[in-house]
N, C-alpha and C positions, 0 to 999 in steps of 0.2 A: 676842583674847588675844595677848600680847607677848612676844617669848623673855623670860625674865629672864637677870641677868646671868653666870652663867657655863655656861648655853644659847650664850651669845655669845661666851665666852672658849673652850669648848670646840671650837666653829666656829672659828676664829680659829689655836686650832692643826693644825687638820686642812691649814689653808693653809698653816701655817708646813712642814707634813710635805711638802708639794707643791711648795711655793717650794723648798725642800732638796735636792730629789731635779733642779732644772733648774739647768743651768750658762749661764746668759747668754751668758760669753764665749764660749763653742762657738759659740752662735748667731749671735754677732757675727761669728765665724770663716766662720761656713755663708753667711754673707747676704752675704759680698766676695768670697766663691768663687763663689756665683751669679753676681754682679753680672759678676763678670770674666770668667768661661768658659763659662757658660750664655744671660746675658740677651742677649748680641748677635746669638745667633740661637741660638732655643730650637726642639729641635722635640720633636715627637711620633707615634713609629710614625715614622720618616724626615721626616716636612711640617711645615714650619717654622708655627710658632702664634705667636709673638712672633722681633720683626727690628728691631732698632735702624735708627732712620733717619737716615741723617744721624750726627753725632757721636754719640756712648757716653758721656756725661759726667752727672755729679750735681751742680747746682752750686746756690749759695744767695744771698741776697740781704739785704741789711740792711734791716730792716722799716719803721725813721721813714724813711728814703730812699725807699725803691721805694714807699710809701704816696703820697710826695709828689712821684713822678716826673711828668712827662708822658705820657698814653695814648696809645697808639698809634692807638688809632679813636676818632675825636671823639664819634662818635654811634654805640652800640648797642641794640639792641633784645632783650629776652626774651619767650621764650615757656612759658606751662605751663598745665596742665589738672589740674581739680583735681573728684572726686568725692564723692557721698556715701555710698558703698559697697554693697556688694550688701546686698542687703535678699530676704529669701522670703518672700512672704505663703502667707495657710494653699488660697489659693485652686491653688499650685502654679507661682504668677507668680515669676519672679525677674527682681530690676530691680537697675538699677544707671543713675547719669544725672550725665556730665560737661560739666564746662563749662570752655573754651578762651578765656586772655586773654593779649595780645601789649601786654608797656610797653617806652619807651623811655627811656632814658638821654642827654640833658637828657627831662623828662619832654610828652608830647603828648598831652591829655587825651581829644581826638578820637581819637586810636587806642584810650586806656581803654576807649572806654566800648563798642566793638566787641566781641564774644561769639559763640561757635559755642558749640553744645549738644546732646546727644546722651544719647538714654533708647536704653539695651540692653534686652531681655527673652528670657529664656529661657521657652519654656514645656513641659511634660510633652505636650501635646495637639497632636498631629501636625495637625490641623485648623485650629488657631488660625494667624492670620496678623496681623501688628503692624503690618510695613513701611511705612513713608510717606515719602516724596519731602519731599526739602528745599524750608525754609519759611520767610520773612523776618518778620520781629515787630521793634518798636521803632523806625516809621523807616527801615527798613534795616540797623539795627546788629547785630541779633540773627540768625542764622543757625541754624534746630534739623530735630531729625529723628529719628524713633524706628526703632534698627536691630533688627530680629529677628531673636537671632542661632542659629546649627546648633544641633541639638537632641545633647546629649550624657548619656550614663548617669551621666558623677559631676563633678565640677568646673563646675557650672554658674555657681558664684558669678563661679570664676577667671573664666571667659570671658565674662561680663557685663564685668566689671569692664576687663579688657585692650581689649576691642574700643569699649569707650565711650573710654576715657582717649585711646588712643590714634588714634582716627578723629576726636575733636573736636580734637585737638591737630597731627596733620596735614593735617586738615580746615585749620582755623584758619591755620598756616602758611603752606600755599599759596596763600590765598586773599591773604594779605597779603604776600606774598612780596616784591613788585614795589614796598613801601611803605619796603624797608629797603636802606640805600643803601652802609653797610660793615661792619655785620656782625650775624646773628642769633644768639643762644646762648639753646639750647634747655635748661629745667631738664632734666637727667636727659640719656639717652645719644640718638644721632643715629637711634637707629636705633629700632622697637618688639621690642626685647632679650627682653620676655616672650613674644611670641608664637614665638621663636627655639627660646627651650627649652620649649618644649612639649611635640616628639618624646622630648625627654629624662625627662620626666617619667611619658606614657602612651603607648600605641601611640594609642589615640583621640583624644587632644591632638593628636600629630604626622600623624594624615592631615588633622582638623581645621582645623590651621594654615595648608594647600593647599586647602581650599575655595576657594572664590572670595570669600566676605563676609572673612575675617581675608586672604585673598591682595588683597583694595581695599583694605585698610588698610597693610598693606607698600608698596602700590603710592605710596601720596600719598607717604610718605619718599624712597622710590629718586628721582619725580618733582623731590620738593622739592633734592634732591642736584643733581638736574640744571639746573632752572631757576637755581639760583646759583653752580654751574661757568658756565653758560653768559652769565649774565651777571657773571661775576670778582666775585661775593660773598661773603666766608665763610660758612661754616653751622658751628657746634662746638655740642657742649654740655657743661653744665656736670655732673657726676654728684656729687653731695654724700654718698650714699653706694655706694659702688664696692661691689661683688658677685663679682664674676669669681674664678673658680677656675683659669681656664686656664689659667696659670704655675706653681700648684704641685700642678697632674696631671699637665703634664708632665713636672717634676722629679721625683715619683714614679713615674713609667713609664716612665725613664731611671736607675731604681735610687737619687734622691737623697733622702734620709729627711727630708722637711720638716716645721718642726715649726710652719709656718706655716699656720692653716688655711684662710684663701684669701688673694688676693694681696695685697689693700691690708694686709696684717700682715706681709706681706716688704716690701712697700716701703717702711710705718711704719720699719720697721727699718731698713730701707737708708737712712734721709731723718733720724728720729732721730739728735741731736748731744747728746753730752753731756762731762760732766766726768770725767778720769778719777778712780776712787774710792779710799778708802783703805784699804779691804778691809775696817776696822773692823769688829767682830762687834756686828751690833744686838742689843739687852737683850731679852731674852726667846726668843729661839731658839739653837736648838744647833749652827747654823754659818754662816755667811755668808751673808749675804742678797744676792741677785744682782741686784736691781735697786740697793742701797745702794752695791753692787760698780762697779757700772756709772756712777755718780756721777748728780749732779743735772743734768735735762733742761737743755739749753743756749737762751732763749725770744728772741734778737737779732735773728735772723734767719729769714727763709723759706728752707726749701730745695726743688729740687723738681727732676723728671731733664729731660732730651732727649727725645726723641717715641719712640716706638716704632708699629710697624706690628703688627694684630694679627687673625691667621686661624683663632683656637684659639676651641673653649665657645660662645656668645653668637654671636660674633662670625662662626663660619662660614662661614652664608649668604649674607653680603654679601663673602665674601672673592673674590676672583678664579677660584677651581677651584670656588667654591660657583654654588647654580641660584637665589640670592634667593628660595628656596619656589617655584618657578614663575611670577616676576614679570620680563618682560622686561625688560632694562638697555639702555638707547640708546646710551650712553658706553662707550667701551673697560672693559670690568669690572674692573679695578684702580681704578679712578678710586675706585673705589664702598666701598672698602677701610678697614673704622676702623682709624684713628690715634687714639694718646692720649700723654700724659704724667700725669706724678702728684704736684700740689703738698702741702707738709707743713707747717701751721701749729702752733709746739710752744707756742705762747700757749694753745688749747684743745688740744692733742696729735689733734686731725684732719686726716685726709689725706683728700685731692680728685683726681679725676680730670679732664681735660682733655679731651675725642673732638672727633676732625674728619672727615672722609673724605679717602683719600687727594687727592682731585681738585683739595684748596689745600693740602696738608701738602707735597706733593712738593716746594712751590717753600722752600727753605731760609729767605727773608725772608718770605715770610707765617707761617711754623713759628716766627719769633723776635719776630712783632710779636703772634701770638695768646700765645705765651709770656708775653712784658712784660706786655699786656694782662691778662693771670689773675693773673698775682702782684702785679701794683697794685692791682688791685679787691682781692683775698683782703688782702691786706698791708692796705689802707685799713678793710674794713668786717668784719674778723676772721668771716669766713665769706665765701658766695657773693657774686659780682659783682653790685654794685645792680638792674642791671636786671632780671637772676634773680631776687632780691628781691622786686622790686614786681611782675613777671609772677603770681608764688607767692601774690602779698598778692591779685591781682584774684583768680586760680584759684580760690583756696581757700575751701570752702565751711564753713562754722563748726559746732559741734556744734547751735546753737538752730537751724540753718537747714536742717540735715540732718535734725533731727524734726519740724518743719515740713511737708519737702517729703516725707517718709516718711508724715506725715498725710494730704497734698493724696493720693499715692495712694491710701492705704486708702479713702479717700473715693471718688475716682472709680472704683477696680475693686471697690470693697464686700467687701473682704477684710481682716482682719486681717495686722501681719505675723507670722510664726511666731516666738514667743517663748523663749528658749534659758534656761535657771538660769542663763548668764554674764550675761545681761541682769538678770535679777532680784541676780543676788549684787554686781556693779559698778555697780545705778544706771541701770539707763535711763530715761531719762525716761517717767512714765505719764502718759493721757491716756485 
């Protein structure tokens, strides 16, 4: 059944009653006061969580230009890992099983067709044991290994799913690490971000997360930081979509009323360029409409800031005063530090995050060559940078392939998997 139409006109002004009651330009007002006396060094509880690095500045870029500039790194490479989601069979198995692919940018089909691969299983029965040692298939090419991971009372799914993604995807890195000669950009953040807020979520997550099996997988990343400090090769990744809250917790627990509900919607804002408006009162509401106000989005150019240092949320445990979970750091612990920036495409009105570790940010010219490099790619292919791209396209496992390989198990554990009404009401495929 369908709303009919004034089900839809009635909806319709319940917005209008809501768009009424918010003043844009306040916000406009609140988001340059941030920008100016807060984002250069924000803290929280007295410790700085966000620190401008380097200049303070927001600047933008003309889009057919910077599309057709010159790159700064001839040859890059992506990485990303892509699963087919936890799955519960009724036997009490819970599985989850990713798979890690590294492309490059001119493209190397020899690197394609390389794969790391990783079956998670949680199970209820303290007897059961999964684990197996890594195992080569394909040649060579293939890389797999079934993790069994800490046995927890509720979040089984989460932790299937974190500890596969991110063990075949640092897995994968390291292993090729030595293959990439100036620069790897990882889909998603430098770091495994989920396993970070865990504590935040459960007290069982957050001792969880200091095991030793999710404390191996922190460890491949810190590693991976290091072996490309150590050979002067970038490491950034690409985050397509930004999550962080740690700028406007802070600003609220410094008394500043944000009406921003997490950051990439302060920085849309800070990075949004538009037309001034004519106030004109739109037909059919009872006062000013605040985005009408605000004129039409300005689409020429890319805007995007300067870097920022960041020890707040997420980001924590790899800061400098943080214990990485209990994961040794071999490098001066700042090194280890995410940086980011945050590019704003107003052609799809998406904004992007930039992350590096401080151990190549600090140097001012790598800071402005990873810069050039993100808003040529974003400017040329109106989203992530190619290689991200094609990494995402090998990664990603398809829905006919994911019921497939959700069969090959039923089959070989002789369990069904447990069937939810959201399965039956949206279509799962039967069999």
């Amino acid at each position: 059944m369908t709303l009919d139409p004034i089900h839809v006109e009635n909806i319709a002004q319940l917005a209008y009653g809501i768009g009424g009651d918010v003043d844009a330009t306040d916000h406009d007002d609140l988001a340059e006061r941030v920008w100016r006396e807060w984002l250069p060094e924000l803290r929280r509880d007295g410790r700085v969580v966000i620190a401008a690095l380097g200049d303070h500045e927001r600047r933008r870029a003309a889009i057919d230009d910077v599309a057709l500039a010159e790159r700064p790194f001839e040859t890059v490479h992506g990485l990303d890992s892509g699963t087919i989601n936890p799955t519960t069979f009724k036997n009490g198995l819970v599985v989850d099983v990713a798979h890690a692919a590294m492309a490059s940018s001119p493209t190397d089909l020899d690197l394609h067709r390389d794969r790391t691969i990783v079956a998670t299983v949680h199970a209820g029965d303290s007897t059961a044991g999964f684990d197996s040692e890594w195992t080569r298939r394909d040649e060579g090419h293939t890389k797999q290994r079934v993790l069994h991971v800490p046995r927890v009372n509720r979040y089984a799914e989460r932790v299937v799913h974190a500890l596969a993604l991110y063990l075949a995807e640092g897995t994968h890195a390291l292993d090729r690490a030595d293959e990439v000669d100036e620069l790897l950009v990882l889909d998603g953040p430098i770091y495994p971000k989920e396993l970070f807020t865990w504590a935040d979520r459960d007290p069982e997550l957050g001792a969880l997360a200091r095991e030793a099996k999710p404390r191996a997988v922190i460890e491949k990343y810190v590693r991976l930081v290091e072996r490309f400090a150590e050979r002067g090769v970038p490491l950034a990744g690409f985050v397509k979509n930004p999550a962080s809250g740690a700028a406007v917790r802070a600003l609220s627990r410094a008394g500043v009323e944000s009406p921003w509900p997490d950051d990439t919607a302060l920085f849309t804002r800070l990075l949004e360029r538009r037309e001034q408006g004519d106030g004109a009162e739109p037909v059919g509401t009872d006062g000013d409409d605040p985005a009408a106000a605000r004129g039409a989005r300005l689409d020429d150019d890319l805007t995007f800031t300067t870097w920022f240092r960041s020890r707040g949320g997420a980001d924590a445990p790899m800061a400098a005063d943080g214990d990485a979970l209990g994961v040794e750091r071999e490098l001066d612990p700042e090194l280890y530090e995410p940086t980011f920036m945050v590019v704003y495409d107003p052609r799809t009105d998406v904004t992007y995050k930039l992350e590096a570790p401080y151990a190549f940010t600090r140097d001012a010219a790598t800071r402005e060559r990873l810069t050039r490099q993100v808003v040529a790619e974003v400017a040329a292919t109106r989203g992530p940078p190619e290689p991200v791209s094609k990494a995402d396209e090998l990664a990603r496992i398809s829905a006919t392939e994911k019921a497939a390989l959700r069969r090959k198990f039923e089959e070989r554990l002789g369990s069904d998997q447990q069937a939810t009404y959201d399965d039956l009401r949206w279509g799962k495929e039967t069999y």
